[in-house]
MIDOSE-1310 file (N, C-alpha, C; in nm, 2 decimals, decimal comma, always signed):
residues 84
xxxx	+9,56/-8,44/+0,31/+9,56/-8,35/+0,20/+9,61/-8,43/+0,08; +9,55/-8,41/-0,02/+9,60/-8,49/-0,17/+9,60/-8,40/-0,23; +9,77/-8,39/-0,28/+9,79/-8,27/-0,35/+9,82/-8,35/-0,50; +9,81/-8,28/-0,61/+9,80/-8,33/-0,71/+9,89/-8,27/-0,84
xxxx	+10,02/-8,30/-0,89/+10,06/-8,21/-0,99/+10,04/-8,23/-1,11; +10,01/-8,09/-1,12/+9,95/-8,12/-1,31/+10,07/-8,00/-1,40; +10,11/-8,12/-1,51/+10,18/-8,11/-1,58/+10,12/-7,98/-1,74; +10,01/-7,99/-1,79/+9,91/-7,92/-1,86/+9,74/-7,91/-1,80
xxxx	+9,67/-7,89/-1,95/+9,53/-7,85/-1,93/+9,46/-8,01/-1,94; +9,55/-8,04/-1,97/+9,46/-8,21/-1,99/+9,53/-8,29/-1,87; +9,62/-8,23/-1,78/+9,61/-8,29/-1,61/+9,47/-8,25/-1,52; +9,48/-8,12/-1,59/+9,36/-8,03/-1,52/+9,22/-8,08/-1,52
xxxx	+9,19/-8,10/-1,65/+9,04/-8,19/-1,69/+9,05/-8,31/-1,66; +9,14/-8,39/-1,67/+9,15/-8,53/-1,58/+9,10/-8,52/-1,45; +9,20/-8,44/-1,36/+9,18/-8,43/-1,20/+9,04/-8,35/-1,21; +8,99/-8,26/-1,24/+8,83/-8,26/-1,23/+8,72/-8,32/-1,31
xxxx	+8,77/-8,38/-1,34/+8,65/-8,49/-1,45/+8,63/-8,66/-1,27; +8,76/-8,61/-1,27/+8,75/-8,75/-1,09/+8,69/-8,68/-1,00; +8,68/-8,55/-0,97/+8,61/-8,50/-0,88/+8,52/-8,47/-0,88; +8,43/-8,48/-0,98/+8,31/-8,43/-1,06/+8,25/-8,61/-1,06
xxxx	+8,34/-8,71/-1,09/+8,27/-8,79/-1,10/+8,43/-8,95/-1,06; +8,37/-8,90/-0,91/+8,48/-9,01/-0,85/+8,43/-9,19/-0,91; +8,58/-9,24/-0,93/+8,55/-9,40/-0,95/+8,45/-9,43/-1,08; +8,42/-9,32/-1,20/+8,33/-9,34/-1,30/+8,19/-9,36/-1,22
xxxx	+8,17/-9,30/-1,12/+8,03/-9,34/-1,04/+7,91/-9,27/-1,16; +7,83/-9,34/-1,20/+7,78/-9,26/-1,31/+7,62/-9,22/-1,22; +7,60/-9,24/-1,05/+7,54/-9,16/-1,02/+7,56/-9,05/-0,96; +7,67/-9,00/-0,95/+7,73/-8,89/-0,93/+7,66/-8,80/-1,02
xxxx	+7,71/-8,89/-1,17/+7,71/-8,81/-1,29/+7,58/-8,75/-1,33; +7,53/-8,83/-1,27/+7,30/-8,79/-1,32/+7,26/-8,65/-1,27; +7,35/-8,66/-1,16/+7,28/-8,52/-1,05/+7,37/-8,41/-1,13; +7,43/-8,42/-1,20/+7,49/-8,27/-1,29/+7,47/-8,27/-1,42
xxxx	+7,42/-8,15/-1,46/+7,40/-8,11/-1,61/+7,53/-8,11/-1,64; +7,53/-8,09/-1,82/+7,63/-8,07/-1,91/+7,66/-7,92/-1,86; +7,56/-7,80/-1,84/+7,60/-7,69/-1,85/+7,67/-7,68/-1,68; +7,64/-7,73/-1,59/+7,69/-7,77/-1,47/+7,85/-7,83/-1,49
xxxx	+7,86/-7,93/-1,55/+8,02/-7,97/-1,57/+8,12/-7,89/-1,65; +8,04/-7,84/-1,76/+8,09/-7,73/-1,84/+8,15/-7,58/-1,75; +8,07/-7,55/-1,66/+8,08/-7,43/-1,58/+8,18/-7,46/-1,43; +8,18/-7,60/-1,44/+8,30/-7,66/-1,34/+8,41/-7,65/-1,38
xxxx	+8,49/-7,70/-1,54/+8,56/-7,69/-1,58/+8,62/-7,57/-1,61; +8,53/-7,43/-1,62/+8,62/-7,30/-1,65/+8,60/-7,25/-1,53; +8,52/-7,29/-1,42/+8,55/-7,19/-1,35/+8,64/-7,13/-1,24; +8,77/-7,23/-1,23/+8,89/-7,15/-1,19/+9,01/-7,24/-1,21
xxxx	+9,03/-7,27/-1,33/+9,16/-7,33/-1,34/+9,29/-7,25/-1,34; +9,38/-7,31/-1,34/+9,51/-7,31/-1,27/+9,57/-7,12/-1,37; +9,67/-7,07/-1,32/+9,68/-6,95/-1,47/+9,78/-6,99/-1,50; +9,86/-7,09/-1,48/+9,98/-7,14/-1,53/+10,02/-7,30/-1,52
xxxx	+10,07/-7,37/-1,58/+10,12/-7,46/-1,59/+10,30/-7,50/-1,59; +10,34/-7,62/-1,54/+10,33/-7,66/-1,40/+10,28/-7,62/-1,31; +10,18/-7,71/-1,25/+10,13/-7,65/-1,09/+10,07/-7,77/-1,00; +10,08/-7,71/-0,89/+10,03/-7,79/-0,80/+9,90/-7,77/-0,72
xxxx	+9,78/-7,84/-0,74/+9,65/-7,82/-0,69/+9,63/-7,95/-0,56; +9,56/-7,86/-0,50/+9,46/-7,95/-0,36/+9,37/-7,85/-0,29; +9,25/-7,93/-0,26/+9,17/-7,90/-0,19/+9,18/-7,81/-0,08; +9,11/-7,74/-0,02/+9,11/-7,68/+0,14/+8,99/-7,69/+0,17
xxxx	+8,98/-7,74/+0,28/+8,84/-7,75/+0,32/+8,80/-7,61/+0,39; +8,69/-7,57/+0,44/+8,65/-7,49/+0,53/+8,64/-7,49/+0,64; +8,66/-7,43/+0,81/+8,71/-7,53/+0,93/+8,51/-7,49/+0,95; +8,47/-7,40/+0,88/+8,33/-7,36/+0,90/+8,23/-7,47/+0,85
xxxx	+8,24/-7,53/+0,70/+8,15/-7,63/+0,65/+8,21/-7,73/+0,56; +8,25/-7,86/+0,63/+8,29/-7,93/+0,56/+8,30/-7,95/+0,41; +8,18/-7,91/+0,36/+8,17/-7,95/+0,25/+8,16/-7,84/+0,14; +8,22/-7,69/+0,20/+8,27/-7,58/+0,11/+8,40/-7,64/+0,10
xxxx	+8,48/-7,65/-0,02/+8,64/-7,64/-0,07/+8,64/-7,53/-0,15; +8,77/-7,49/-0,10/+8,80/-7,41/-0,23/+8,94/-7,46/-0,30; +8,96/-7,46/-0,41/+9,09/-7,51/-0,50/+9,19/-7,41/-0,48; +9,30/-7,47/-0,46/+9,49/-7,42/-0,41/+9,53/-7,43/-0,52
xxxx	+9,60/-7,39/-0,57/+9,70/-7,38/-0,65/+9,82/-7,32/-0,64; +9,95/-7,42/-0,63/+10,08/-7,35/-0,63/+10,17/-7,34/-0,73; +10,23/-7,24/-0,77/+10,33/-7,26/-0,89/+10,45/-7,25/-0,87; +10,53/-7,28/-0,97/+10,69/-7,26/-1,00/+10,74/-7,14/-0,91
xxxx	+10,64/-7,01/-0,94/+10,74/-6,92/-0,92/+10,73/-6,88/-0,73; +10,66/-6,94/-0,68/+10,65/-6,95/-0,53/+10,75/-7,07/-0,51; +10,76/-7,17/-0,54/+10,84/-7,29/-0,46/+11,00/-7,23/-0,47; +11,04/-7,16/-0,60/+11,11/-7,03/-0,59/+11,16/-6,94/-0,51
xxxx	+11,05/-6,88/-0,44/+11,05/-6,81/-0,40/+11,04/-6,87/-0,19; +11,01/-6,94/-0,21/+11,02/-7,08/-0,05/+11,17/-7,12/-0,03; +11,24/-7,17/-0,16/+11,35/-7,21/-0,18/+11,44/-7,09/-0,15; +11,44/-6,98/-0,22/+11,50/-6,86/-0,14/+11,53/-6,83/-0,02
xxxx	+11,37/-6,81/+0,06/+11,39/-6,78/+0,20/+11,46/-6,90/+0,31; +11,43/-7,02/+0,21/+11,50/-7,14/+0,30/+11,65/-7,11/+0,30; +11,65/-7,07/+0,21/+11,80/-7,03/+0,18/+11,87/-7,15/+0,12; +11,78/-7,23/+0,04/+11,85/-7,33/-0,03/+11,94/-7,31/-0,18
């Protein structure tokens, strides 16, 4: 698992601008429109900042992920029950 913390909105567009287009592979980049990377980029970013994002795969199709996102007020709320 590669979990990833992002600090702002410009961690955010960093870490999916690599996923969108791993290693600057610019044939990655051919097979997606503008309105394609455009509609990547809003379509579910984080609702808060500090957070922590990583992938999940599907145990059904590899190659469905859906995006994790954890925040402050859960690690909080872990730290609690741990009783730390």
């Amino acid at each position: 698992m590669n979990i990833k913390f992002l600090r702002c909105r410009e961690d955010y567009d960093k870490w999916l601008a690599q996923r969108i287009n791993p290693d600057g592979d610019t044939a990655v980049a051919r097979f997606l429109s503008q309105v394609e990377v455009d509609a990547a980029f809003s379509e579910s970013p984080p609702r808060a900042y500090p957070c922590l994002v990583y992938l999940e795969t599907s145990e059904n199709n590899c190659l469905d992920e859906k995006t994790i996102y954890v925040y402050e007020d859960e690690f909080s709320e872990w730290i609690h029950l741990m009783g730390l």
